[in-house]
LUMGU-739310 format. One record per residue (C-alpha): residue number from 1; residue in three letters; x, z negated, y. Coordinates in nm, 2 decimals. Each point is the difference from the previous one (the first is absolute). Example, Ala and Ser with C-alpha at 12.3 -4.5 7.8 and 13.67 -1.06 7.14 Angstrom:
! LUMGU-739310
1 | ALA | 1.23 | -0.78 | -0.45
2 | SER | 0.14 | 0.07 | 0.34
//
This chain:
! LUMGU-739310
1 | UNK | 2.06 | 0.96 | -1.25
2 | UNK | -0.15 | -0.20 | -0.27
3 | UNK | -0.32 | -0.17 | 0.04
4 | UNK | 0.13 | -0.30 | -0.20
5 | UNK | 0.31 | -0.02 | 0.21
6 | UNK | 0.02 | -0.30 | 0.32
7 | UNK | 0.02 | 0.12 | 0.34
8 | UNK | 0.30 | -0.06 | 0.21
9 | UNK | 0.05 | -0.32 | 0.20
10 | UNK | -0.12 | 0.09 | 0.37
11 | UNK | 0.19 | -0.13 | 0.30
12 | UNK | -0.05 | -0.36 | 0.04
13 | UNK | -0.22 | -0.12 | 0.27
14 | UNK | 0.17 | -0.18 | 0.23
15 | UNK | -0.29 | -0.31 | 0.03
16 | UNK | -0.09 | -0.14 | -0.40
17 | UNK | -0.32 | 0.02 | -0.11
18 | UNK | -0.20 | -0.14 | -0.27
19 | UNK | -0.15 | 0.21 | -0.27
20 | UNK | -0.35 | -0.16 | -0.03
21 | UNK | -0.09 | 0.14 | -0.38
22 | UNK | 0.21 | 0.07 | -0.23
23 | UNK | -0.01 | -0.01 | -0.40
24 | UNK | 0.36 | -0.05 | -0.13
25 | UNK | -0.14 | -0.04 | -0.33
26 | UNK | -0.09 | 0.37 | -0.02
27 | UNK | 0.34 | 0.11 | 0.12
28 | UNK | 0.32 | 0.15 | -0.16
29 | UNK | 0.23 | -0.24 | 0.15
30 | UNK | 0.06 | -0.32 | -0.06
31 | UNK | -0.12 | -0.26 | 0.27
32 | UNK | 0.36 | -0.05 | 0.15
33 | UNK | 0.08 | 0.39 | 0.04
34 | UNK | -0.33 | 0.03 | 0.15
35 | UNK | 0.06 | -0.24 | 0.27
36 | UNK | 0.31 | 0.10 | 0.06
37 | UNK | -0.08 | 0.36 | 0.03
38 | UNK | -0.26 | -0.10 | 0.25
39 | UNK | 0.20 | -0.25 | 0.20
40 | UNK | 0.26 | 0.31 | 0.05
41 | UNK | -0.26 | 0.13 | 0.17
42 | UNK | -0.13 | -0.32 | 0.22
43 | UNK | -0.25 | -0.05 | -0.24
44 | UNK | 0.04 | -0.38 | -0.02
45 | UNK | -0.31 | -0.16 | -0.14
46 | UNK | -0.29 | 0.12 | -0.25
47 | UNK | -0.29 | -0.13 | -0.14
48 | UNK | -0.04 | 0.04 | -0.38
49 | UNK | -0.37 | 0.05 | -0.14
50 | UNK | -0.15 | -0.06 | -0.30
51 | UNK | -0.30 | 0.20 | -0.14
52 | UNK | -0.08 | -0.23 | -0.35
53 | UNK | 0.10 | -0.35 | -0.09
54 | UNK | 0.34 | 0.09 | -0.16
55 | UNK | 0.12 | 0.21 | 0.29
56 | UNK | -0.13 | -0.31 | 0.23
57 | UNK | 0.21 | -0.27 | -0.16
58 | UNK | 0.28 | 0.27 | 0.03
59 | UNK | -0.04 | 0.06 | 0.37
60 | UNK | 0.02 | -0.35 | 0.02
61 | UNK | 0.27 | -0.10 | -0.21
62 | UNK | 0.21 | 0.30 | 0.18
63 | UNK | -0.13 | -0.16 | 0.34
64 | UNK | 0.17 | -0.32 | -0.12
65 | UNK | 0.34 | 0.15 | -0.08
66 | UNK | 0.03 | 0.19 | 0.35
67 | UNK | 0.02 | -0.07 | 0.31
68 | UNK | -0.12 | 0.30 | 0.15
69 | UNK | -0.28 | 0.07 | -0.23
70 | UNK | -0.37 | -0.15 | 0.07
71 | UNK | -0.27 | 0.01 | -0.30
72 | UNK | -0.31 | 0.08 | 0.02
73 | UNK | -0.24 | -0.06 | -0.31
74 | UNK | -0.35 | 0.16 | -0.15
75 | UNK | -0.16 | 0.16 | -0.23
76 | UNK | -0.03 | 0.37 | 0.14
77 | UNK | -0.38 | 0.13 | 0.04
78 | UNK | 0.05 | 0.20 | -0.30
79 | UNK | 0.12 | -0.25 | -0.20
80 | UNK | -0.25 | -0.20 | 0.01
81 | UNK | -0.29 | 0.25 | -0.18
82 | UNK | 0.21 | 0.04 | -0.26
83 | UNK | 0.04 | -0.38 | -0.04
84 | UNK | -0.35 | -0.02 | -0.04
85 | UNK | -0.06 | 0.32 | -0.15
86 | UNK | 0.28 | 0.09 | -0.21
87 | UNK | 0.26 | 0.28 | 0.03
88 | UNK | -0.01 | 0.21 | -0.33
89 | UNK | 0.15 | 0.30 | 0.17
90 | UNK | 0.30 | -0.23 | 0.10
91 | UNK | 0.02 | 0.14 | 0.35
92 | UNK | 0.14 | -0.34 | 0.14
93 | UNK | 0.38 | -0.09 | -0.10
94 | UNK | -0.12 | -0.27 | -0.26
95 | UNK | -0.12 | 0.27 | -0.16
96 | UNK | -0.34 | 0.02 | -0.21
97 | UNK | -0.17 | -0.31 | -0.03
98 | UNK | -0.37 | -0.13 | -0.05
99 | UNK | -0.21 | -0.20 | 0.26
100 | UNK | -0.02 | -0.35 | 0.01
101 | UNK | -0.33 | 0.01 | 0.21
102 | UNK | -0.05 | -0.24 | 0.31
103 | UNK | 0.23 | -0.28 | -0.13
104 | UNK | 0.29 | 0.22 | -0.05
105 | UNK | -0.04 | 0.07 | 0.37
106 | UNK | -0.05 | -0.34 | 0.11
107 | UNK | 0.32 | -0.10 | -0.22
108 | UNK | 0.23 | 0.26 | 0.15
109 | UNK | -0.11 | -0.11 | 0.37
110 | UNK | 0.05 | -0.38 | -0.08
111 | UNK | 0.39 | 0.18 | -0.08
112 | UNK | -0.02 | 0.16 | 0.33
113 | UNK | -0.12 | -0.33 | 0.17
114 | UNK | 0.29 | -0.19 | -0.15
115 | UNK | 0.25 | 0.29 | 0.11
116 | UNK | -0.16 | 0.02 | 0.36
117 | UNK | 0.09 | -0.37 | 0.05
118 | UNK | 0.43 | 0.03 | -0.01
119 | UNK | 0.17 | -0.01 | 0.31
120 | UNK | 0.14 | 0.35 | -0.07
121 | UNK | -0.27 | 0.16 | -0.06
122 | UNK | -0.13 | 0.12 | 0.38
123 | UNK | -0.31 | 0.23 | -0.13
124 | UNK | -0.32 | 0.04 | -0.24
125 | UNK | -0.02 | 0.33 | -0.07
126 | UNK | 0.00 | 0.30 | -0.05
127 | UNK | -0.38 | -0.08 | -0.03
128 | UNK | -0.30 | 0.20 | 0.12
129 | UNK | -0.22 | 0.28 | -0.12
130 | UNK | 0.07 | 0.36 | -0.13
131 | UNK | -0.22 | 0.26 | -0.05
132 | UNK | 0.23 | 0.24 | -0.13
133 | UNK | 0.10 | -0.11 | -0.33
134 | UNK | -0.30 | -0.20 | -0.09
135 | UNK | -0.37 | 0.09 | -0.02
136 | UNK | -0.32 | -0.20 | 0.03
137 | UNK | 0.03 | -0.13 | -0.30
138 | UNK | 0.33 | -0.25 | 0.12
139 | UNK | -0.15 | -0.06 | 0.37
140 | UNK | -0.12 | -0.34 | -0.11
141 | UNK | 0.31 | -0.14 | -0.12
142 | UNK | 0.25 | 0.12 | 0.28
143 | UNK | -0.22 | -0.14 | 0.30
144 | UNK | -0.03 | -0.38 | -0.24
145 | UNK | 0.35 | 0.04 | -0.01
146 | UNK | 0.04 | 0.15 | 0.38
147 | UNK | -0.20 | -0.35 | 0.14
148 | UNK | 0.19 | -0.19 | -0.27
149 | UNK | 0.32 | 0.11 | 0.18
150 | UNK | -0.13 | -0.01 | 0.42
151 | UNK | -0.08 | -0.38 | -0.15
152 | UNK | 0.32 | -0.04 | -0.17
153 | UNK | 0.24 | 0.09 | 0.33
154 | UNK | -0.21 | -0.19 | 0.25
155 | UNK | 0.04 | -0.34 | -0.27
156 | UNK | 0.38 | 0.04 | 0.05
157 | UNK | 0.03 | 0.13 | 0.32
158 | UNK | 0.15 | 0.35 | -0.12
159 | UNK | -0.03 | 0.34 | 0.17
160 | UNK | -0.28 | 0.25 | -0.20
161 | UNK | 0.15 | 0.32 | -0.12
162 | UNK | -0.28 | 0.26 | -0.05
163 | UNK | 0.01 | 0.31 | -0.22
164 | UNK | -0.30 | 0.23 | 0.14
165 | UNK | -0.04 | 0.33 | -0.19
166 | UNK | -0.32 | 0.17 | 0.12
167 | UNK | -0.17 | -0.27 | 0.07
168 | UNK | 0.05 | -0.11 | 0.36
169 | UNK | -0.38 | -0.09 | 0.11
170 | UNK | -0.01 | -0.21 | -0.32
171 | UNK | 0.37 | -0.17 | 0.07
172 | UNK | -0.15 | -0.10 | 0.34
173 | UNK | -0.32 | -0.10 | -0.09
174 | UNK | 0.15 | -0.27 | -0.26
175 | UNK | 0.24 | -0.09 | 0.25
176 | UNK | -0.22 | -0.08 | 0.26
177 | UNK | -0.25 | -0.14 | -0.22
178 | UNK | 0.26 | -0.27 | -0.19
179 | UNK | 0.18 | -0.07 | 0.28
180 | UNK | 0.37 | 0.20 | 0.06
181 | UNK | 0.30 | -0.24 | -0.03
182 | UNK | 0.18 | -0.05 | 0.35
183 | UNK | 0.25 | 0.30 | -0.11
184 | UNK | -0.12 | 0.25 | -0.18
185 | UNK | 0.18 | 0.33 | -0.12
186 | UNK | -0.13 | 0.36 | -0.06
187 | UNK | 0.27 | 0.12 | -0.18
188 | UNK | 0.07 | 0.39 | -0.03
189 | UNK | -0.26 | -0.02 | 0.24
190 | UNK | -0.20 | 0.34 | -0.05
191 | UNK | -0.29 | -0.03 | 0.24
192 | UNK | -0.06 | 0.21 | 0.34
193 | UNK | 0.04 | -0.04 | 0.35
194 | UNK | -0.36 | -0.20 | 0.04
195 | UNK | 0.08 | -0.27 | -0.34
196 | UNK | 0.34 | -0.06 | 0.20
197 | UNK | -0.18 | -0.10 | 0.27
198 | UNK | -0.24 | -0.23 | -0.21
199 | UNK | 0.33 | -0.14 | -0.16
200 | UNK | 0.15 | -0.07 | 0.36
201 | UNK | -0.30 | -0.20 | 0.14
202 | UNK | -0.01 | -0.19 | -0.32
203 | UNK | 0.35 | -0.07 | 0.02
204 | UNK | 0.11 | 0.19 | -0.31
205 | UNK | 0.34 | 0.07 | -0.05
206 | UNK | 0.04 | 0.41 | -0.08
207 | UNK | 0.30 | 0.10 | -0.22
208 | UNK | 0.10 | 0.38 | -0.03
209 | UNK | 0.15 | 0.16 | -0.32
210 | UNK | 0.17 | 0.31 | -0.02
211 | UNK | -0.30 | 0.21 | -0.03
212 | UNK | -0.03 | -0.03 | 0.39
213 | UNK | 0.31 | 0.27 | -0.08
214 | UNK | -0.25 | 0.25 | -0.15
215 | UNK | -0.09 | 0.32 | 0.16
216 | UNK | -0.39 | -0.06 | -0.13
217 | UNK | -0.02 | -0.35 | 0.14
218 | UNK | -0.06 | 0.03 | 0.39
219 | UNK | -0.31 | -0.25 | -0.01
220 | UNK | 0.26 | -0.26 | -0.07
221 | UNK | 0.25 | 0.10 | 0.28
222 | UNK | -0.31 | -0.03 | 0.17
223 | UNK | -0.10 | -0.34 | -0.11
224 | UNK | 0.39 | -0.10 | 0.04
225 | UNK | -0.04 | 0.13 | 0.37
226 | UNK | -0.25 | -0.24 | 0.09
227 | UNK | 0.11 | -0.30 | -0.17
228 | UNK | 0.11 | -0.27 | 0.23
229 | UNK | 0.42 | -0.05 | -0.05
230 | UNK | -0.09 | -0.33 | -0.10
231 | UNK | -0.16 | 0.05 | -0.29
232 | UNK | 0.17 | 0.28 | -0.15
233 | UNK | 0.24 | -0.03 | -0.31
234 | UNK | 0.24 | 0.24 | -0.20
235 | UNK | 0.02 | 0.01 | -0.40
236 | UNK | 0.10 | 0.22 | -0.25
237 | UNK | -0.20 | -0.11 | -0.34
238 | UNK | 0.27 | 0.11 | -0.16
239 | UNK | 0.06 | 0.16 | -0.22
240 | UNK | -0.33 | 0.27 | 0.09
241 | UNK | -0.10 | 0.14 | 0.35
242 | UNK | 0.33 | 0.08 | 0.08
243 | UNK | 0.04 | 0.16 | 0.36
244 | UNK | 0.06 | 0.41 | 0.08
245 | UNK | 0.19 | 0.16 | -0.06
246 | UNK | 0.08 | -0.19 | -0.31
247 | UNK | -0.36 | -0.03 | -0.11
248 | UNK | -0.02 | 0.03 | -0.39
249 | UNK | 0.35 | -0.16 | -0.05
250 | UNK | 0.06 | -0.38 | -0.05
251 | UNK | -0.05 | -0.24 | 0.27
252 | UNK | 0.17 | -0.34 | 0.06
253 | UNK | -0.01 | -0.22 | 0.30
254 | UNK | 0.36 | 0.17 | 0.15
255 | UNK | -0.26 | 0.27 | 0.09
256 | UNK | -0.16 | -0.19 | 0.24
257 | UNK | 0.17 | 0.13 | 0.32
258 | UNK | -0.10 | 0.39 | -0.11
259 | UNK | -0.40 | -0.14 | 0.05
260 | UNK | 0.10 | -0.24 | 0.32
261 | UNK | 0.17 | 0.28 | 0.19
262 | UNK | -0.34 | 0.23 | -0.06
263 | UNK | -0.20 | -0.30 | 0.16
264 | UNK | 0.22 | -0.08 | 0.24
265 | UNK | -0.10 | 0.42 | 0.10
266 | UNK | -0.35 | -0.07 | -0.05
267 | UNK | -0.06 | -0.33 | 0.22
268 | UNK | 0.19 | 0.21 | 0.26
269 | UNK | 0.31 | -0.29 | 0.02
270 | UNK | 0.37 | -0.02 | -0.12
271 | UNK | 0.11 | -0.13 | -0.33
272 | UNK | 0.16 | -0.31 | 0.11
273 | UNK | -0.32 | -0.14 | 0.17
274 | UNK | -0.21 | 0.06 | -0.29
275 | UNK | 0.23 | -0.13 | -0.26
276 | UNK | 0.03 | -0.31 | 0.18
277 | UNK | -0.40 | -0.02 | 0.04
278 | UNK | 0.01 | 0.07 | -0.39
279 | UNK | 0.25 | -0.28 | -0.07
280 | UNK | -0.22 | -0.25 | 0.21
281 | UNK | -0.32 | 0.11 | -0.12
282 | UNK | 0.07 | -0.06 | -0.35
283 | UNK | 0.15 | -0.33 | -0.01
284 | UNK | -0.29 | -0.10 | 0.20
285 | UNK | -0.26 | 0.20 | -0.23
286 | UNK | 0.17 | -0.19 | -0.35
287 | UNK | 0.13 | -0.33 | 0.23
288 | UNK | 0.37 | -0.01 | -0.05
//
């Protein structure tokens, strides 16, 4: 089986769900076969995030032209470094660039702020703080921009999406410290059993990825274990993370009932009670 080559369509699920992160952009399809392959499936609504500027005003002008697609808008917490900083490696897709310093950041967020205030756009994010693919060096930038964001969703009233890569005590530190928006997202959340239940007396919305899939990843069945029902969402992040036993191959949001059926084993219920948890959570957690 090639590595390059997309996984079957599982069975549908008999309830539709929403996939709560997504990245069409990034994806072979087009927009339209997407959906469709994932409303074959009961996949019915997904929110498309954007990780710079031009991928924001993307999300949101594909929002604008579908029905069942929500944007959400940021600049990613990698992104925003290399704003400042410059890219001369090119490792983001705009390729390599110099850095604009402070007011380059300042300028891209005003984008953001513009973005964040369009009906169809539901979310600010992905935005947060990421250890893994920037050092020391970039810390300062990504939390400016991480408060710049929490301030940006509460202004309009949109839900938080948070990318947190290795840097959980940090994520809720800021959080806590600027004052989390009334919903509030860890997406791909990746913390253990005792952040879940920090996230579930603060209210925070948890959404699983296919890595819960993994053979290596019990601390996150764990977390997903004792995560309340109500706060628990289902996404792909399509097109990476995609679920066992497909892991390595291209993932798209029709994939979302292989990771929902492993969850549904995990928090010990069927698949029909979680899905429609799912589909209630999120149109609560992006208010739609």
């Amino acid at each position: 089986m090639s590595r390059s080559e997309a996984p079957p369509l599982p069975e549908p699920l008999r309830v539709p769900v929403a996939d709560s992160h997504t990245h069409l952009d990034m994806q072979d399809a087009t927009v339209e076969e997407g959906l469709a392959r994932a409303a074959a499936v009961n996949v019915t609504t997904v929110i498309q995030v954007g990780c710079d500027v031009a991928g924001s005003r993307w999300a949101a002008e594909t929002a604008a032209a579908h029905a069942n697609v929500h944007a959400a808008v940021a600049l990613h917490p990698n992104e925003a470094p290399r704003i400042v900083h410059g890219d001369p490696d090119g490792r983001s897709r705009q390729g390599a660039r110099e850095g604009g310093g402070r007011a380059a950041l300042h300028e891209a967020l005003a984008e953001i702020d513009v973005l964040a205030a369009l009906d169809h756009v539901r979310g600010v994010g992905e935005t947060g703080l990421d250890r893994f693919r920037t050092g020391p060096e970039g810390m300062a930038a990504q939390e400016e921009s991480f408060r710049a964001h929490i301030e940006i969703a509460k202004r309009h009233g949109k839900a938080l999406v948070i990318h947190d890569r290795e840097a959980h005590a940090d994520v809720l530190r800021i959080l806590a410290d600027a004052g989390a928006p009334e919903r509030t997202v860890f997406h791909c959340y990746s913390g253990d059993a005792d952040m879940a239940r920090i996230c579930a007396d603060a209210g925070y919305f948890m959404s699983f990825a296919g890595n819960v899939t993994f053979k290596n990843a019990q601390p996150l069945r764990d977390a997903l274990a004792v995560a309340p029902m109500e706060l628990v969402l289902v996404e792909t992040d399509a097109p990476f993370l995609t679920p066992a036993p497909y892991r390595g191959r291209p993932n798209a949001p029709y994939l979302i009932p292989v990771t929902l059926r492993a969850m549904a084993e995990v928090k010990g219920v069927d698949e029909d009670t979680l899905a429609s948890a799912i589909s209630d959570n999120t149109a609560r957690a992006f208010d739609y």
